[in-house]
C-alpha positions as CSV (number, residue, x, y, z in Angstrom):
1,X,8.5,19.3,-8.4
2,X,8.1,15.5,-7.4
3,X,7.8,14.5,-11.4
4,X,11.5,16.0,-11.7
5,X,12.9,14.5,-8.8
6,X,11.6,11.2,-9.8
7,X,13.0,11.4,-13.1
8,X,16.5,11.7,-11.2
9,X,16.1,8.7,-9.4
10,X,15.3,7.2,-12.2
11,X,18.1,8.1,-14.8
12,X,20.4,7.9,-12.1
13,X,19.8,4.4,-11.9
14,X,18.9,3.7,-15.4
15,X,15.6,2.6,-15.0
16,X,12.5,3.0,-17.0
17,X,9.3,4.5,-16.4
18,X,5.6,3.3,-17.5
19,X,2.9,4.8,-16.9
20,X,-1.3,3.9,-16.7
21,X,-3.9,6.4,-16.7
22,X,-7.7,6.2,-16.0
23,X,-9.3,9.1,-14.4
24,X,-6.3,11.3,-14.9
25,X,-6.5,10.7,-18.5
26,X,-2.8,11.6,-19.7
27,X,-2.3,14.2,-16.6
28,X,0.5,12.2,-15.1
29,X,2.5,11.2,-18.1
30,X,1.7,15.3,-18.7
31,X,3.6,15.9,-15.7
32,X,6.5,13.5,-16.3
33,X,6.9,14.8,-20.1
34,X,7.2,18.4,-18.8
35,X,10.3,18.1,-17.2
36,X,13.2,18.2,-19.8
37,X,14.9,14.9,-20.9
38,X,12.1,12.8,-19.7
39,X,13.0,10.7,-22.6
40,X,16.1,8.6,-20.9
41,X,13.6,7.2,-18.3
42,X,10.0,7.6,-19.8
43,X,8.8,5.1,-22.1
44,X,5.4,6.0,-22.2
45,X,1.6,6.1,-20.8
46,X,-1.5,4.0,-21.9
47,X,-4.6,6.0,-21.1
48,X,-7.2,3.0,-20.1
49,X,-10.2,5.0,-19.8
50,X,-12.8,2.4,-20.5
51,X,-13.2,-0.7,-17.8
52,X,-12.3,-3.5,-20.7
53,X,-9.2,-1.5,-21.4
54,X,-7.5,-2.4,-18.5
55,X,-7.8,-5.8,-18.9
56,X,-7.3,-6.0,-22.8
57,X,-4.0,-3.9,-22.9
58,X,-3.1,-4.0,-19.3
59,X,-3.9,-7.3,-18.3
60,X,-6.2,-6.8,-15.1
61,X,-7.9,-9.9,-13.9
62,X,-11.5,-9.5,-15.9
63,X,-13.2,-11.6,-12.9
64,X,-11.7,-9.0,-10.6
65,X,-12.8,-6.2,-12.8
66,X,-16.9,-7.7,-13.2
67,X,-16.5,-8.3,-9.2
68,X,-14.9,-4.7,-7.7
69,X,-15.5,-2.5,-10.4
70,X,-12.5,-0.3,-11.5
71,X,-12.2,1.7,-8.4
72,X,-10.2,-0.6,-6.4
73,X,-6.6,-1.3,-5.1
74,X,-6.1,-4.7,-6.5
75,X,-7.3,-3.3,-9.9
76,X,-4.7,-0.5,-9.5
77,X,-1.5,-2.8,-8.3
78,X,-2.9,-4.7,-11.4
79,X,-2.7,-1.6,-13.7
80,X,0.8,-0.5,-12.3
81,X,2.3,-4.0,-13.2
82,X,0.9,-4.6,-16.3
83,X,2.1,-1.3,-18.2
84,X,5.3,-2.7,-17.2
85,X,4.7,-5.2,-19.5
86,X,2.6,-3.3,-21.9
87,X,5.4,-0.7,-22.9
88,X,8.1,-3.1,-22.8
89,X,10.9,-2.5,-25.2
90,X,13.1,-5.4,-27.0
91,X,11.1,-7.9,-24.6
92,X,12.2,-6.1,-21.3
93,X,9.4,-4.9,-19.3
94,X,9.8,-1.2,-17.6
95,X,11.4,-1.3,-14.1
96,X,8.8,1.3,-12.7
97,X,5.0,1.5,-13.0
98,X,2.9,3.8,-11.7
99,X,-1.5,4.0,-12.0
100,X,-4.5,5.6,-11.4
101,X,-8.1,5.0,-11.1
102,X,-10.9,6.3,-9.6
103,X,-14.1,8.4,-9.9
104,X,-13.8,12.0,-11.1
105,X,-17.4,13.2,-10.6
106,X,-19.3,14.7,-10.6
107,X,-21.5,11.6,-9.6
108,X,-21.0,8.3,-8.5
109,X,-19.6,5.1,-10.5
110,X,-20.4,1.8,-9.5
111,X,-21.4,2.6,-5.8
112,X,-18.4,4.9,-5.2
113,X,-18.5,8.5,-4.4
114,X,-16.9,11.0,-6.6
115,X,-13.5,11.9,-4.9
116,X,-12.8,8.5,-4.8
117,X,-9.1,7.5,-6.2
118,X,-6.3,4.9,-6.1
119,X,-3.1,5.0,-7.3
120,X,-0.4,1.9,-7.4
121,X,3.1,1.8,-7.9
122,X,4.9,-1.6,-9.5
123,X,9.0,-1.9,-8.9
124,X,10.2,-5.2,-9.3
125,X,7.9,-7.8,-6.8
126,X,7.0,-4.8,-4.8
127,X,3.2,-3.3,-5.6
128,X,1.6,-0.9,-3.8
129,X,-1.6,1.0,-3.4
130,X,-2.7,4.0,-1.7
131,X,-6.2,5.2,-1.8
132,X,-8.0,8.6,-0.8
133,X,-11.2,10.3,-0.7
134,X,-10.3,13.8,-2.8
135,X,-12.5,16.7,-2.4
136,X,-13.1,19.7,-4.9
137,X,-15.1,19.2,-8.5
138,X,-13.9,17.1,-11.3
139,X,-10.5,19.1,-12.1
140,X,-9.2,19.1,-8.4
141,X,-10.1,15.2,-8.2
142,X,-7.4,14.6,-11.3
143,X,-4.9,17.1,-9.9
144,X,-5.2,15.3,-7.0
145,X,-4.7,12.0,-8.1
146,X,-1.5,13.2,-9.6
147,X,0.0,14.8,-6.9
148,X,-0.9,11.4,-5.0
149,X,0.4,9.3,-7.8
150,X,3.6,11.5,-7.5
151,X,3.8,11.3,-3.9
152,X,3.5,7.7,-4.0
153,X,6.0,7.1,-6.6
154,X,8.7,9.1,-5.1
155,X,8.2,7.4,-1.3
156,X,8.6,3.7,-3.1
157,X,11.4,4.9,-5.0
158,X,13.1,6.6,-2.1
159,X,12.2,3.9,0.5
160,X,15.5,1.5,1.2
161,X,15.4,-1.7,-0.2
């Protein structure tokens, strides 16, 4: 499973892990705090369900927010970076973010189709967004958007520097 793998990579090099949830709503910290000893790289997951969330707690740009919506991959790079500095512990920020967002279904939000998810990834300067058009109903849609989130993660975290 990517979730254990990346929790490797992560003790190996003693880095931390934050996490932002949207649509997934606590699926990928889920799939993180599975694995045994999460604990020495997870700090934790903020699940910023509502639009004003992820400004208030996670610091996305409001005018970006009113302008694009939520669905979007500036909004998600935004997310990813600033649970760094939401869950930071004794002042230092996580290393690692990772975020989703999108539109479960089963209708449209804000002119984008159900199916519709980003998910970013913040490691130091580097943020980075992937999006994709998921099929299925509502529950495939947040699987999906883990296993992308997951993916994502663990090709920036494996990537040379």
């Amino acid at each position: 499973m990517s979730a254990e793998r990346i929790l490797e990579l992560l003790r190996a090099d003693g880095r931390t892990l934050a996490v932002a949830e949207s649509l997934t709503g606590g699926l990928l910290a889920d799939a993180f705090v599975r694995v045994p000893g999460a604990s020495a790289a997870l700090l934790g997951a903020v699940v910023a369900y509502a639009t004003p969330v992820k400004h208030s707690v996670l610091g996305v740009d409001a005018g970006l927010l009113d302008r694009e919506g939520p669905v979007d991959p500036e909004v998600v790079r935004q997310m990813a970076d600033g649970v760094r500095r939401a869950l930071a512990v004794d002042d230092r920020p996580a290393d690692v973010g990772v975020a989703t967002t999108g539109v479960a279904g089963p209708g449209a939000q804000d002119g984008k189709a159900a199916g519709t998810v980003w998910v970013g990834v913040a490691v130091g300067e580097r943020l980075v967004a992937r999006g994709s058009a998921l099929p299925g109903d509502r529950s495939a849609v947040r699987g999906g958007a883990v296993d992308l989130a997951l993916a994502l993660l663990l090709e920036v975290l494996e990537a040379p520097e």
